[in-house]
VMD Tcl script that draws the C-alpha trace (Angstrom):
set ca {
  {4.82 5.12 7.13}
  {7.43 3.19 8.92}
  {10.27 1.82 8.09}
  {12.44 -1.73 9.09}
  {15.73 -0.46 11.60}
  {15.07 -2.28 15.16}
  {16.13 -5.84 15.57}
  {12.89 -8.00 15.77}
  {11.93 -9.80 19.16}
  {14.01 -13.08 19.69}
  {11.68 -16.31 19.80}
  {14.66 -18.74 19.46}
  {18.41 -19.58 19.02}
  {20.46 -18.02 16.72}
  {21.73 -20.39 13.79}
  {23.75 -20.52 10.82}
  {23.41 -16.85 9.53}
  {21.46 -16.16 6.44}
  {24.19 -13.20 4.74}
  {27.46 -13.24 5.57}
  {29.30 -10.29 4.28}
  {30.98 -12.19 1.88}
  {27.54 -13.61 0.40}
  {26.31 -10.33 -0.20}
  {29.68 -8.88 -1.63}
  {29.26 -12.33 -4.28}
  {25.85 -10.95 -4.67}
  {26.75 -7.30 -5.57}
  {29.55 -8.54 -8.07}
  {27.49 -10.80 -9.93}
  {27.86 -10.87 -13.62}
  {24.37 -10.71 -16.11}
  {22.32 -9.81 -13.29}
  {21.22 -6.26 -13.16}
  {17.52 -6.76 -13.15}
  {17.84 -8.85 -10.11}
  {16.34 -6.97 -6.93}
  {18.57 -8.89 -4.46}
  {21.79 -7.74 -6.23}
  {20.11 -4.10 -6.30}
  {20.04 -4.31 -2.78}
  {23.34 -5.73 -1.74}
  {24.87 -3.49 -4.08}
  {23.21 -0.02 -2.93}
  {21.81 1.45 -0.10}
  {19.06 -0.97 0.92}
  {21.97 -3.30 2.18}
  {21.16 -2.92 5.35}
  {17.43 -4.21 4.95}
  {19.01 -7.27 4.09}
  {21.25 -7.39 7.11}
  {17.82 -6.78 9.38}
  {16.06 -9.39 7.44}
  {18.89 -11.79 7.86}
  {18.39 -11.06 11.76}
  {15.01 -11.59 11.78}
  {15.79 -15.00 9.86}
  {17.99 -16.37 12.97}
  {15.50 -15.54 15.17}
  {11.99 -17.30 13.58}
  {11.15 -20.95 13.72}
  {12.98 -23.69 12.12}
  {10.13 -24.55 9.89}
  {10.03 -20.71 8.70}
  {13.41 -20.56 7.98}
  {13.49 -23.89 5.66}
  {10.85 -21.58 3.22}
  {13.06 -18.51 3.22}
  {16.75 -20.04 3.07}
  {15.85 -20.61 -0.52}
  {13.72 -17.79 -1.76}
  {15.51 -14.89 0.41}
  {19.08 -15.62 -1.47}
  {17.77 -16.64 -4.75}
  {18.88 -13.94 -7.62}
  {15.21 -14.81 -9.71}
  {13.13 -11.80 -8.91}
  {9.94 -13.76 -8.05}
  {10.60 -16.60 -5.82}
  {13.20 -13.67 -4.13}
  {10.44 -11.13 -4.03}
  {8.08 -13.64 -2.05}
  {9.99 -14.23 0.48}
  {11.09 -10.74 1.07}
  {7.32 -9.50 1.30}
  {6.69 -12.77 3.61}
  {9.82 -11.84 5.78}
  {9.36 -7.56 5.62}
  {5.37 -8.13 6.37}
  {6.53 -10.20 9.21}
  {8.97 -8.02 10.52}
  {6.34 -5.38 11.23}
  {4.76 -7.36 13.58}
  {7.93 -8.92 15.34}
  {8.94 -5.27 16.49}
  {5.47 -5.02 18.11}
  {6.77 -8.25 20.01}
  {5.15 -10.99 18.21}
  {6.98 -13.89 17.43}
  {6.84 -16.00 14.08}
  {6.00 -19.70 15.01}
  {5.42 -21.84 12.02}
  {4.04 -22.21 8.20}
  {0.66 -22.77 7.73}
  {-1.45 -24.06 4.67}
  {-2.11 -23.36 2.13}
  {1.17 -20.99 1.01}
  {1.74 -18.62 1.51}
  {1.04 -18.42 5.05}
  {2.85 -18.01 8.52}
  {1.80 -18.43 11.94}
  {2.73 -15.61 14.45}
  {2.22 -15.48 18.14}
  {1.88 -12.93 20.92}
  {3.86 -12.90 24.10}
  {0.23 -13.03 25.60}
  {-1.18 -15.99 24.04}
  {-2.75 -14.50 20.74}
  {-1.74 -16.36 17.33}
  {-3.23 -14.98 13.82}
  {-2.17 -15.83 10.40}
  {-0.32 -13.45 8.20}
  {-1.01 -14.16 4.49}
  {1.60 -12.54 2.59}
  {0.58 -11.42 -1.77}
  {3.23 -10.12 -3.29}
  {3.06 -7.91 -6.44}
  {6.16 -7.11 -8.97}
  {5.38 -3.69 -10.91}
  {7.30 -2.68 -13.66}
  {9.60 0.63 -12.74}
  {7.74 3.73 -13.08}
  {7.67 5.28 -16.63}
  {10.08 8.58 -16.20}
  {8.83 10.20 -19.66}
  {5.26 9.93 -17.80}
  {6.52 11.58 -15.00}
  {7.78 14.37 -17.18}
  {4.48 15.09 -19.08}
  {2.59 15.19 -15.53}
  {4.65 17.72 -14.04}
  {4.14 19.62 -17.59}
  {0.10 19.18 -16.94}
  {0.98 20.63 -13.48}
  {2.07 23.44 -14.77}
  {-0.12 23.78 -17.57}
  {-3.24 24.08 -14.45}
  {-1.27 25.90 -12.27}
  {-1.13 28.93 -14.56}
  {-5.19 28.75 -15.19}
  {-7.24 32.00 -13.88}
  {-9.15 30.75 -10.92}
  {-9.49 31.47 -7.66}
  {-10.10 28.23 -6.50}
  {-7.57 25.80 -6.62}
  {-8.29 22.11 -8.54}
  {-7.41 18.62 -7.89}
  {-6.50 16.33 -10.65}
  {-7.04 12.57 -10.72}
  {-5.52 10.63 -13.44}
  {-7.48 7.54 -14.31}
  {-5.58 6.76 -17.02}
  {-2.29 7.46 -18.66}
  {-1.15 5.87 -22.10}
  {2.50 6.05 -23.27}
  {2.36 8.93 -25.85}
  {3.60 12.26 -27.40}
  {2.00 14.73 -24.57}
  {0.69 17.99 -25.79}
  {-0.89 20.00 -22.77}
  {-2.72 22.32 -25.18}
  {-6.22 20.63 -25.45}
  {-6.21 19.90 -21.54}
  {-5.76 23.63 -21.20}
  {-8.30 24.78 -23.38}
  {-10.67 22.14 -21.77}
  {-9.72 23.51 -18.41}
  {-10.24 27.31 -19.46}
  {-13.88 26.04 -21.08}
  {-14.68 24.56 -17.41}
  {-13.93 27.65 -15.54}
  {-15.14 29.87 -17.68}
  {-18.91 27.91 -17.90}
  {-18.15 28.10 -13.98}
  {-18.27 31.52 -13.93}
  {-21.14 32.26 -16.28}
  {-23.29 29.94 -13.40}
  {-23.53 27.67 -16.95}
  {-21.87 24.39 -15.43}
  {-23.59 22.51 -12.41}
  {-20.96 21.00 -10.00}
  {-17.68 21.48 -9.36}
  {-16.53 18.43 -11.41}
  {-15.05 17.94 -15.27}
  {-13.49 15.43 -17.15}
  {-10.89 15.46 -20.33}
  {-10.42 12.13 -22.33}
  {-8.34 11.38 -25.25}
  {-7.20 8.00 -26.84}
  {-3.74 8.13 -24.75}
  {-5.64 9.65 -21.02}
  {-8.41 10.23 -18.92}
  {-8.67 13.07 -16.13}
  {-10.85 14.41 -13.91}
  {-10.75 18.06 -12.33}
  {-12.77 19.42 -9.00}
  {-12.76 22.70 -8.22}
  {-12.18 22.72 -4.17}
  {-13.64 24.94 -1.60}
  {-10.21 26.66 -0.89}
  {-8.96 30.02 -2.33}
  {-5.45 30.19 -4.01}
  {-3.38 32.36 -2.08}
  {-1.01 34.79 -3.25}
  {1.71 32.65 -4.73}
  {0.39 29.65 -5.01}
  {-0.52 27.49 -7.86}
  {-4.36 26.57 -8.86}
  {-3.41 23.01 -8.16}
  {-3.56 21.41 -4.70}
  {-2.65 18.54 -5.03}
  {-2.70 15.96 -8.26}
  {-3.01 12.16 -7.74}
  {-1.79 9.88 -10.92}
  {-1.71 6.26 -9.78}
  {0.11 4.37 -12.96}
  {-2.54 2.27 -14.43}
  {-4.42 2.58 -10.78}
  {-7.38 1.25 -11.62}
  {-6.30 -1.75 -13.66}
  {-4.01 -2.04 -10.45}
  {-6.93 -1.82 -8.02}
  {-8.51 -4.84 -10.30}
  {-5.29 -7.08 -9.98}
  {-5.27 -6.08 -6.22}
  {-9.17 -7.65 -5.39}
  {-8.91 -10.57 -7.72}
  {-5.94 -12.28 -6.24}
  {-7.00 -11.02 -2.63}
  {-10.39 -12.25 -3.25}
  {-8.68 -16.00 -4.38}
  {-6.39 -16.40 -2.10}
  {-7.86 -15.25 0.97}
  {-11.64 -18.13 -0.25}
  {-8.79 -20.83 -0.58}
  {-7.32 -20.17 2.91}
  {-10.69 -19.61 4.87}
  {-11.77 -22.49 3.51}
  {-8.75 -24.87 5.02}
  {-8.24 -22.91 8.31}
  {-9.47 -24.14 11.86}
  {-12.52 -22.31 13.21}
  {-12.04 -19.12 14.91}
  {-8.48 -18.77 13.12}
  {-7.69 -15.10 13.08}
  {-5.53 -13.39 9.68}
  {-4.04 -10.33 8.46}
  {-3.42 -10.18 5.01}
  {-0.30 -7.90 3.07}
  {-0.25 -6.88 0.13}
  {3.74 -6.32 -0.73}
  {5.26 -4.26 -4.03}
  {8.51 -3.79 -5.40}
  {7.87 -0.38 -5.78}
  {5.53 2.48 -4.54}
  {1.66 1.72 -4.87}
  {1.29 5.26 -6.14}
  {-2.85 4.38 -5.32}
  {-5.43 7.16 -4.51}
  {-6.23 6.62 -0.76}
  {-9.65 6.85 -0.88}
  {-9.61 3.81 -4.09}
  {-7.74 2.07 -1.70}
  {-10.22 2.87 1.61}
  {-13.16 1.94 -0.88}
  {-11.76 -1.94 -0.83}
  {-11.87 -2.79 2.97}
  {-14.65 0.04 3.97}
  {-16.75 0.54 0.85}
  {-17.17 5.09 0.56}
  {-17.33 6.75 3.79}
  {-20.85 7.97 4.57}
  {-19.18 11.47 5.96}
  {-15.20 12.40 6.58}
  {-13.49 15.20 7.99}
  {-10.44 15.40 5.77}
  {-9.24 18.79 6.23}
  {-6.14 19.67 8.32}
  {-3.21 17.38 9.62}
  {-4.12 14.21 9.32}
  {-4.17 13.22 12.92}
  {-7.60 15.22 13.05}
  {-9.62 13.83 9.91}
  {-11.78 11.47 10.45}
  {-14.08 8.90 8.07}
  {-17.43 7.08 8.82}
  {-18.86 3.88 7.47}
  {-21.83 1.75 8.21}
  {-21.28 -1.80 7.34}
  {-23.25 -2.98 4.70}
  {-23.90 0.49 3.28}
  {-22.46 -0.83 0.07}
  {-19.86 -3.90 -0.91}
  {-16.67 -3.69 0.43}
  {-14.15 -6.46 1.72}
  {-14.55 -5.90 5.49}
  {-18.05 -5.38 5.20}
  {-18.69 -8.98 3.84}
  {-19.40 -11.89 6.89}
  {-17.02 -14.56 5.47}
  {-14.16 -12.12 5.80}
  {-15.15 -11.58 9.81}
  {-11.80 -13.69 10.46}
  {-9.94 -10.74 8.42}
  {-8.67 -8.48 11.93}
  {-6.46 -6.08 9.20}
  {-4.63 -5.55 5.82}
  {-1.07 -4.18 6.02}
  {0.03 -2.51 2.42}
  {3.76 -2.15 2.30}
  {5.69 -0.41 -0.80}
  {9.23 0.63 -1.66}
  {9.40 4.04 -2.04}
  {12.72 4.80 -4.67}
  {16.05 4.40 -1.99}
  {13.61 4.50 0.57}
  {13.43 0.79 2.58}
  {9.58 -0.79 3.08}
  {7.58 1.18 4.21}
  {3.85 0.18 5.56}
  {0.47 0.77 6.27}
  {-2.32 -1.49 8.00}
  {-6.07 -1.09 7.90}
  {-7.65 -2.08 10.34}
  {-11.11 -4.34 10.22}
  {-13.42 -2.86 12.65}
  {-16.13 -5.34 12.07}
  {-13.66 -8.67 12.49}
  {-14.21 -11.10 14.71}
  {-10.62 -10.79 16.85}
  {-9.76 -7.36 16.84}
  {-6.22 -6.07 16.21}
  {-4.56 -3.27 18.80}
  {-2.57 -0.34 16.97}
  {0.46 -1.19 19.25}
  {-0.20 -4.62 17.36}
  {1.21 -3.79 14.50}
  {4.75 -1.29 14.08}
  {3.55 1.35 11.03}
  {1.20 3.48 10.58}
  {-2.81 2.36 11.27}
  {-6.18 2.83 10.69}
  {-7.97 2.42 13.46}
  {-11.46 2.56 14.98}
  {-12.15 5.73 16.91}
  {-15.79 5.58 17.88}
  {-18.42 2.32 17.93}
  {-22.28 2.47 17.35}
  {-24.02 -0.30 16.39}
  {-22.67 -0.98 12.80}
  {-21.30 2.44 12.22}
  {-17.69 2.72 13.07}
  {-15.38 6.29 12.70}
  {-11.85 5.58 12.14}
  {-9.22 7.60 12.25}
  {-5.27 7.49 11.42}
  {-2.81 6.61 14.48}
}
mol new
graphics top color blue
foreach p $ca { graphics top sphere $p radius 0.5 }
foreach p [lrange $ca 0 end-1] q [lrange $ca 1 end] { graphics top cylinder $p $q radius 0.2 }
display resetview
């Protein structure tokens, strides 16, 4: 993950500034507007994104900055939001050296440019999420716990699939769990997988390969994306639509990224979110740091966004979230199948990249 702090490549003269300290101070102060995310931010610590953005604002193309001198200094949350995934999405290309151009149709849509000759165009989704549920967070740690303390010496993952507002009592998930390990132990369960659901939640358990060591906890790690999969559903839908209507009205050969921009953190499994663009990887390596795992996929091994032709033109996605007091942060997949390929020095976060080419099969790799 990577976040905004250098000054974006110049690709033009420097105008009329976009926030002046004394704007932002009039946003800070402003009365009745507490849910607004630009007064959050010119009132706390994300100021400074603002200040970067407003920098990266002076130095983009006339025609860009007529779209965000409205929505980047307007106090309702969704025209304000749009342009601040537009102009953060952007910004992670700019300190890779690319420079942004012009608007293209239909919205939203910009043109940026390499220093040597390349153009592509970035289509930026943005998504507002409610704030994270803290009486959820609570009862999770509690189910945590609740596993951690469960006679095993294996430890367990734990996937939450679903997670309803409610009254949490950890009992019945424990006495699931000790069912589980004890059929386990008789040889009376095949697999290493189990599931618990309720009218409020839905979890699913593997036991893992790796021994808990003295002191540790049964649980290695536990993954509970906040409605994920109805998330995952919104995600495809309006990628799906958006990216048909712009294929459709772009020249021929045109080459996009897409990014998908939230107000908060994604809080997605990563393999849900691999699944999307690569489909399930026919073998990984996912032990150790994550510079040494590795995942392969054959294209058209099973559907999956980069594996379909009309999306050829697709060189990448970039996901970018804001972590709590934590400025954007992103994350680009890389297409290995596209048409135009994108370089990892392309793009200034985090990227998944190709690592090895045969035929259709392609292992990538984090960089």
């Amino acid at each position: 993950m990577q976040r905004i702090t250098d000054h974006p490549a110049s690709s033009g003269p420097v105008r009329m500034p976009l926030y002046s300290e004394t704007l932002l101070n009039n946003f800070a102060s402003a009365k009745g507007c507490a849910d607004s995310i630009l007064q959050q931010m010119a009132a706390g610590p994300e100021r400074g994104i603002l200040n970067h953005l407003g920098i990266l604002y002076d130095n983009v193309a006339e025609p860009v900055q007529d779209r965000w001198k409205t929505s980047l200094v307007n106090m309702d949350n969704r025209r304000f939001f749009q342009g601040y995934a537009e102009a953060v999405s952007a910004a992670f290309f700019t300190r890779s050296g690319w420079s942004v151009v012009d608007v293209c149709h239909p919205k939203p849509c910009l043109v940026l440019r390499h220093p040597d000759g390349r153009e592509l165009r970035l289509v930026t989704l943005a998504f507002l999420q409610p704030d994270p549920d803290p009486s959820a967070r609570v009862a999770l740690e509690t189910l945590a716990r609740v596993v951690n303390r469960a006679d095993t010496d294996h430890r367990i993952t734990i996937l939450v699939r679903k997670w309803t507002p409610h009254e949490f009592n950890p009992e019945p998930v424990r006495r699931c769990i000790d069912i589980w390990l004890d059929a386990i132990a008789n040889k009376e369960w095949r697999g290493r997988y189990a599931t618990y659901e309720d009218d409020y939640i839905s979890l699913e358990f593997t036991r893992t390969d790796t021994f808990v060591n003295d002191g540790e906890g049964a649980v290695a790690f536990l993954i509970a994306p906040e409605n994920g999969l109805r998330t995952m559903e919104v995600i495809e839908t309006r990628l799906v639509y958006e990216l048909d209507t712009m294929l459709t009205n772009a020249p021929k050969n045109t080459q996009v990224v897409v990014s998908l921009v939230t107000n908060t953190s994604w809080t997605l499994p990563p393999g849900t979110v691999r699944s999307l663009f690569y489909g399930r990887p026919i073998w990984q390596v996912a032990n150790g740091h994550r510079s040494d795992q590795r995942f392969g996929f054959e294209l058209g091994s099973e559907p999956a966004l980069f594996h379909e032709p009309h999306y050829s033109a697709i060189s990448g996605t970039l996901m970018v979230d804001r972590p709590e007091e934590r400025g954007p942060c992103g994350r680009a997949y890389f297409n290995p199948w596209a048409t135009h390929q994108l370089k990892a020095s392309d793009v200034a976060c985090a990227a998944f990249i190709s690592d090895q080419a045969e035929a259709d099969f392609r292992v990538m790799r984090w960089d």
